[in-house]
N, C-alpha and C positions, 0 to 999 in steps of 0.2 A: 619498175615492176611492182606490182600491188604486193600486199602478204596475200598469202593464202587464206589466212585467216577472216579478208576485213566482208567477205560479205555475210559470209554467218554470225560475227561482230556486231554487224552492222541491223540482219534479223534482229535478233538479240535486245539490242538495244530503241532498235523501231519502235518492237511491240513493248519496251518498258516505258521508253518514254510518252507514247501514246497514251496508254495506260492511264497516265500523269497530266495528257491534258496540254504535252509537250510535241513538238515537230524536231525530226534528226536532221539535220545540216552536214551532217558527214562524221566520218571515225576515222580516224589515223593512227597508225601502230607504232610508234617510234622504238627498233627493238638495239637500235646503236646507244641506243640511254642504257645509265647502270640506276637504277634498274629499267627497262623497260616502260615506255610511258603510253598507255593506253588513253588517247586525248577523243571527247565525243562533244561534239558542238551542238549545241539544242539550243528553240525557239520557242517564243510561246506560239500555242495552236489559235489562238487569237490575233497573234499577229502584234501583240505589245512587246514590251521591252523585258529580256531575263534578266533578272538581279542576282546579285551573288548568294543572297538566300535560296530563291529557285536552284542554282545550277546544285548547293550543299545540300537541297533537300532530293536531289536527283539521285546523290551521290552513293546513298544508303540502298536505297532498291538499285540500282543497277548493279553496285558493288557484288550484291547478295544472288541478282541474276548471274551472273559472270562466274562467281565462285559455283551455284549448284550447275551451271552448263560447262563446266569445268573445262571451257575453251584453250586458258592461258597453263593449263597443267597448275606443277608445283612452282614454276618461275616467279620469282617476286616480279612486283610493278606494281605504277602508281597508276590511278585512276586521276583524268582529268575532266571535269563537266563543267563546259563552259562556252559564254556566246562567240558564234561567227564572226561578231564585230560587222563591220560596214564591209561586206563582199564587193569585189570590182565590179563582178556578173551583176545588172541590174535583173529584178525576175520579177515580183509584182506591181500593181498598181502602185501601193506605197512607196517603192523604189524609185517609180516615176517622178512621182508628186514630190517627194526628200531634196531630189537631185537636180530641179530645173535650174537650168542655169548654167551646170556643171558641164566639161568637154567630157565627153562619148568618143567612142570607136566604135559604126555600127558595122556587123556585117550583114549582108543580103545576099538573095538571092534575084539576081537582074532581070529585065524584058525577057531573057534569053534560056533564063535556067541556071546561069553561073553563077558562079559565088563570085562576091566581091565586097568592098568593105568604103566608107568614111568617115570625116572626125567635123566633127561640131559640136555647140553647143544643144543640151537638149533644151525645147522646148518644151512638148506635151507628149503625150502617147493616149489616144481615142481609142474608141472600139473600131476603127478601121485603119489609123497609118501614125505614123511614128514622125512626129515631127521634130529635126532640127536645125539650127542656123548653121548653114555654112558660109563664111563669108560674106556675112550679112542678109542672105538670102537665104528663104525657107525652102529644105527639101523635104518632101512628104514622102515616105517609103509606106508600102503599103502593107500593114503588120504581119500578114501572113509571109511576107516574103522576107519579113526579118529573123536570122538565126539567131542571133545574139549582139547585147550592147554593155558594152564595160567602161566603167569609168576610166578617166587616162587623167593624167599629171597637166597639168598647162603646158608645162614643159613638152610632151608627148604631143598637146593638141596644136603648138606653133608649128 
Protein backbone atom coordinates (compact mmCIF):
# COMPACT_ATOMS: atom_id res chain seq x y z
CA UNK A 1 0.00 0.00 0.00
CA UNK A 2 1.31 3.59 -1.00
CA UNK A 3 1.83 6.29 2.06
CA UNK A 4 -0.62 8.80 1.91
CA UNK A 5 1.67 11.09 1.77
CA UNK A 6 3.64 10.07 -1.76
CA UNK A 7 1.42 12.02 -4.29
CA UNK A 8 1.52 15.41 -2.65
CA UNK A 9 5.49 14.28 -2.19
CA UNK A 10 5.61 13.75 -5.23
CA UNK A 11 3.73 17.49 -6.59
CA UNK A 12 6.18 18.78 -4.38
CA UNK A 13 9.04 17.63 -5.61
CA UNK A 14 7.80 17.77 -9.59
CA UNK A 15 7.54 21.29 -9.62
CA UNK A 16 11.10 21.70 -7.67
CA UNK A 17 12.83 19.68 -9.62
CA UNK A 18 11.43 20.96 -12.87
CA UNK A 19 12.19 24.13 -11.70
CA UNK A 20 15.99 22.93 -11.88
CA UNK A 21 15.78 21.72 -15.38
CA UNK A 22 15.51 18.13 -13.58
CA UNK A 23 12.70 14.93 -14.52
CA UNK A 24 11.10 12.98 -11.18
CA UNK A 25 11.59 9.11 -11.62
CA UNK A 26 9.60 8.53 -8.53
CA UNK A 27 9.60 9.16 -4.51
CA UNK A 28 9.66 6.59 -1.95
CA UNK A 29 8.88 7.04 1.85
CA UNK A 30 10.67 4.56 3.69
CA UNK A 31 9.07 5.34 7.21
CA UNK A 32 10.28 1.61 8.88
CA UNK A 33 13.92 3.62 8.72
CA UNK A 34 15.11 5.35 12.15
CA UNK A 35 14.87 7.87 10.94
CA UNK A 36 12.67 7.93 8.29
CA UNK A 37 14.10 8.01 4.70
CA UNK A 38 12.52 10.20 2.18
CA UNK A 39 14.30 8.83 -1.23
CA UNK A 40 13.43 11.11 -4.76
CA UNK A 41 15.00 9.80 -8.00
CA UNK A 42 15.64 12.55 -10.65
CA UNK A 43 16.97 12.79 -14.16
CA UNK A 44 18.29 15.20 -16.10
CA UNK A 45 15.29 16.99 -18.48
CA UNK A 46 17.82 16.42 -21.23
CA UNK A 47 18.03 13.14 -21.02
CA UNK A 48 22.07 12.92 -19.85
CA UNK A 49 23.51 11.50 -17.00
CA UNK A 50 22.88 13.00 -13.07
CA UNK A 51 26.11 13.19 -11.11
CA UNK A 52 26.43 13.17 -7.67
CA UNK A 53 26.96 17.04 -7.85
CA UNK A 54 23.43 17.39 -9.63
CA UNK A 55 21.57 15.07 -7.15
CA UNK A 56 23.61 17.62 -3.74
CA UNK A 57 22.65 20.52 -5.71
CA UNK A 58 19.01 19.16 -5.65
CA UNK A 59 19.28 18.56 -2.32
CA UNK A 60 19.24 22.17 -0.76
CA UNK A 61 15.93 23.37 -2.66
CA UNK A 62 13.91 20.41 -2.20
CA UNK A 63 15.15 20.12 1.47
CA UNK A 64 13.78 23.75 1.94
CA UNK A 65 10.48 22.91 -0.18
CA UNK A 66 9.66 20.10 2.14
CA UNK A 67 10.31 22.03 5.30
CA UNK A 68 8.11 25.30 4.26
CA UNK A 69 5.13 22.52 2.89
CA UNK A 70 5.50 21.20 6.05
CA UNK A 71 4.48 17.62 4.74
CA UNK A 72 6.79 15.41 7.06
CA UNK A 73 5.67 17.48 10.44
CA UNK A 74 8.21 17.54 13.16
CA UNK A 75 9.46 13.92 12.42
CA UNK A 76 13.15 13.80 11.80
CA UNK A 77 14.26 12.08 8.30
CA UNK A 78 16.81 12.18 5.86
CA UNK A 79 16.35 13.33 2.49
CA UNK A 80 17.76 11.20 -0.48
CA UNK A 81 18.33 12.63 -4.19
CA UNK A 82 19.53 10.41 -6.35
CA UNK A 83 19.61 8.53 -9.93
CA UNK A 84 17.08 5.69 -11.00
CA UNK A 85 20.10 3.87 -12.02
CA UNK A 86 19.43 1.50 -15.06
CA UNK A 87 15.37 0.77 -14.69
CA UNK A 88 14.24 -2.80 -15.83
CA UNK A 89 11.10 -0.84 -17.53
CA UNK A 90 12.69 0.23 -20.92
CA UNK A 91 10.79 3.81 -21.87
CA UNK A 92 12.53 5.98 -24.42
CA UNK A 93 14.40 5.84 -27.46
CA UNK A 94 17.72 5.93 -25.60
CA UNK A 95 16.66 2.80 -23.72
CA UNK A 96 16.25 1.28 -26.87
CA UNK A 97 19.41 2.20 -28.50
CA UNK A 98 21.57 1.27 -24.81
CA UNK A 99 20.02 -2.05 -24.75
CA UNK A 100 20.17 -3.90 -28.21
CA UNK A 101 21.23 -6.97 -27.87
CA UNK A 102 19.96 -7.33 -24.34
CA UNK A 103 16.99 -10.33 -23.36
CA UNK A 104 13.61 -8.47 -23.01
CA UNK A 105 10.27 -9.60 -21.76
CA UNK A 106 7.61 -7.97 -24.05
CA UNK A 107 4.15 -7.70 -23.29
CA UNK A 108 1.39 -7.10 -25.88
CA UNK A 109 -1.46 -6.72 -26.71
CA UNK A 110 -2.46 -9.75 -29.71
CA UNK A 111 -4.58 -9.88 -33.11
CA UNK A 112 -7.35 -10.35 -30.60
CA UNK A 113 -7.17 -7.68 -27.85
CA UNK A 114 -5.43 -9.89 -25.18
CA UNK A 115 -2.64 -9.52 -23.42
CA UNK A 116 0.12 -11.68 -23.73
CA UNK A 117 3.77 -11.48 -23.45
CA UNK A 118 7.54 -12.90 -24.96
CA UNK A 119 11.30 -13.00 -24.39
CA UNK A 120 14.00 -12.23 -26.81
CA UNK A 121 16.64 -10.54 -27.54
CA UNK A 122 16.01 -6.80 -28.49
CA UNK A 123 16.86 -5.73 -31.72
CA UNK A 124 15.39 -2.28 -32.68
CA UNK A 125 12.28 -0.37 -31.91
CA UNK A 126 11.03 2.20 -35.24
CA UNK A 127 8.32 4.35 -35.30
CA UNK A 128 6.05 1.52 -36.18
CA UNK A 129 7.02 -2.08 -34.40
CA UNK A 130 9.21 -3.41 -31.87
CA UNK A 131 11.72 -5.77 -33.11
CA UNK A 132 13.21 -8.83 -31.48
CA UNK A 133 15.05 -12.09 -31.99
CA UNK A 134 13.27 -14.97 -30.74
CA UNK A 135 14.96 -18.00 -31.42
CA UNK A 136 16.79 -16.69 -34.05
CA UNK A 137 13.97 -15.36 -35.93
CA UNK A 138 12.73 -11.72 -35.99
CA UNK A 139 9.36 -10.97 -34.34
CA UNK A 140 7.87 -7.65 -35.25
CA UNK A 141 5.16 -6.45 -32.60
CA UNK A 142 3.52 -3.63 -33.84
CA UNK A 143 4.46 -0.62 -31.17
CA UNK A 144 1.13 0.42 -30.53
CA UNK A 145 0.20 -3.03 -29.41
CA UNK A 146 3.17 -3.10 -27.00
CA UNK A 147 2.40 -2.47 -23.08
CA UNK A 148 5.61 -2.75 -21.77
CA UNK A 149 9.37 -4.40 -22.19
CA UNK A 150 11.74 -5.02 -19.26
CA UNK A 151 14.93 -6.01 -19.21
CA UNK A 152 15.37 -10.02 -17.80
CA UNK A 153 18.52 -11.81 -16.45
CA UNK A 154 19.95 -14.38 -19.30
CA UNK A 155 19.19 -16.47 -16.83
CA UNK A 156 15.26 -15.44 -17.00
CA UNK A 157 15.58 -15.23 -20.92
CA UNK A 158 16.89 -19.24 -21.34
Amino acid sequence: MTHPLIPELERLARSTLEAAGFELRGVQLHTHRIPMTLQVLAARGDGGDISLDDCAGLSAPLGEALEAAGLLGEAPYVLEVSSPGVSEELHDDRDFRSFRGFPVAVRYRDARGGETHCDGLLLERTDSELQINVRGRTRRIPREAVIGVRLVSAAEHD
